[in-house]
N, C-alpha and C positions, 0 to 999 in steps of 0.2 A: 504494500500500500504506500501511496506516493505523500511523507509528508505535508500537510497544508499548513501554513502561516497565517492565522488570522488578522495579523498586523500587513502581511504582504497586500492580502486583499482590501483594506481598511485603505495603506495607501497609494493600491493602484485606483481606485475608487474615487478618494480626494485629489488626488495626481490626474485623472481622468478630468473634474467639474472644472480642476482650476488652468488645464490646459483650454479648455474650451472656453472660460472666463478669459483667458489673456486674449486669444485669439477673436474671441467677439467685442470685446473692449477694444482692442488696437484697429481692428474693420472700422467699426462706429468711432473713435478715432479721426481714425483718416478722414472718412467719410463728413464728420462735421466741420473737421478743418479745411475739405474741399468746399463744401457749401459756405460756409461763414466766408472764406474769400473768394469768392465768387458772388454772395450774394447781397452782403452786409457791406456799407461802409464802413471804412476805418476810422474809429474813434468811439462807434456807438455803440451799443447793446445788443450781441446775437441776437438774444433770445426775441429783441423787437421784430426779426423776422418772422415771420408766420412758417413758413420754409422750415428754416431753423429750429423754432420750435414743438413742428410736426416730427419734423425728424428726431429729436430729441427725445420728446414722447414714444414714437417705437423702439428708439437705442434703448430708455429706461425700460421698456416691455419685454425686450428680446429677451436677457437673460431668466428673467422668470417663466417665458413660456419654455425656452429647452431646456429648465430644471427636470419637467417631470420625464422629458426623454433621456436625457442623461443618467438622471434618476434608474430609468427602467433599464438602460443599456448594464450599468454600475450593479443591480438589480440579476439580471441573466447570468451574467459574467459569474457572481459570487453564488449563487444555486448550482451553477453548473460543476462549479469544483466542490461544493457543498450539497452532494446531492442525499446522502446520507443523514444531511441532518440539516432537514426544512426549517426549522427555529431556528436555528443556529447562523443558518446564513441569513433568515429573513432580520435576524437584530444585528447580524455585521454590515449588510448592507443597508439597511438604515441607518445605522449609525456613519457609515462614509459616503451616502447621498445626506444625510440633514448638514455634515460639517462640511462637506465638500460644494454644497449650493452655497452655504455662507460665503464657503472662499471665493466661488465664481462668482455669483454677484458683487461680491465690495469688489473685485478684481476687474470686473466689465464695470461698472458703475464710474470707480477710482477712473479708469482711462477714460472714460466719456464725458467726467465731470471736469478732466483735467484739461482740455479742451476749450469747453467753455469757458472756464477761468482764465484760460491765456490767453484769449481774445476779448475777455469782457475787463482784463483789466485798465484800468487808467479814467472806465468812466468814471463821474461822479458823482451818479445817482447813489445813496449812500442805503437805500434799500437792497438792490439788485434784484429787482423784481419779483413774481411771485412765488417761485419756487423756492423752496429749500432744499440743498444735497440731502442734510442731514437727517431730515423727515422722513428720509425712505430707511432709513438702518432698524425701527422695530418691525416694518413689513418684512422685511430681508428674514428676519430674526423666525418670525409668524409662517415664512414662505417655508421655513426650513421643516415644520413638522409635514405637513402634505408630501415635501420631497424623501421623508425619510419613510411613510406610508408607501407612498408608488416605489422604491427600490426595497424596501422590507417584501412589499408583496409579489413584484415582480422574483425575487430571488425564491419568497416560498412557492410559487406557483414551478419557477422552472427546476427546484428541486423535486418538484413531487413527479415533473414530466418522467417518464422511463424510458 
């Protein structure tokens, strides 16, 4: 019988959310820093785009909806070497889809907010409009049980496949 690491699986799982958080972070990235110079004059407020700020709204959306697929991929992967023992992988893999969606979102988020602020600074609207980064960190937080449900159950379900 082939050894199993439950740590190995834990952070190929977390190692999994936050390659795909760099990778959607740095797209959405780019992607605002084309449209902001392109769209926006200099000196003003991104977000006073309409443009800008549509885009925005799906950069902030994107990493929450491929939590729960990642989720489930993180989910198959850990059943399948834990096929033996459905509980067992269904609470590993929850546990590295809930800490692992944490890390991808601050990690896409962190790049797409980082953006923004390099081009919103030197206004001197002393607001900065109506959003807040920091308002999305307890949804992050709230997102993470759902994603550890979808990779808990995706792992029991493919351990019980035969």
């Amino acid at each position: 019988m082939v050894q199993r690491r439950p740590v190995r699986y834990l952070a190929g799982g977390v190692g999994l959310f936050l390659a795909v958080g760099v990778g959607v972070g740095l797209a959405q990235n780019f992607t605002l820093a084309f449209l902001i110079e392109q769209l926006v004059e200099p000196g003003t407020n991104p977000l006073d785009s309409t443009v800008v700020g549509l885009v925005l709204i799906v950069d902030i959306v994107t990493p929450f909806a491929l939590g729960p697929l990642v989720a489930g991929g993180t989910g198959v992967v850990t059943g399948a070497a834990y096929d033996d023992r459905p509980g067992g992988a269904a609470l590993l893999a929850g546990v590295a889809s809930a800490v692992g969606f944490i890390a991808m979102a601050f990690t896409a988020l962190l790049l797409t907010f980082m953006v923004i602020g390099q081009y919103s600074s030197g206004g001197g609207g002393g607001g900065g409009g109506p959003f807040s980064p920091s308002a999305i960190v307890p949804v992050v937080f709230q997102s993470a049980a759902p994603m550890a449900v979808v990779g808990g159950a995706a792992a029991y379900i493919r351990a019980r496949l035969e």
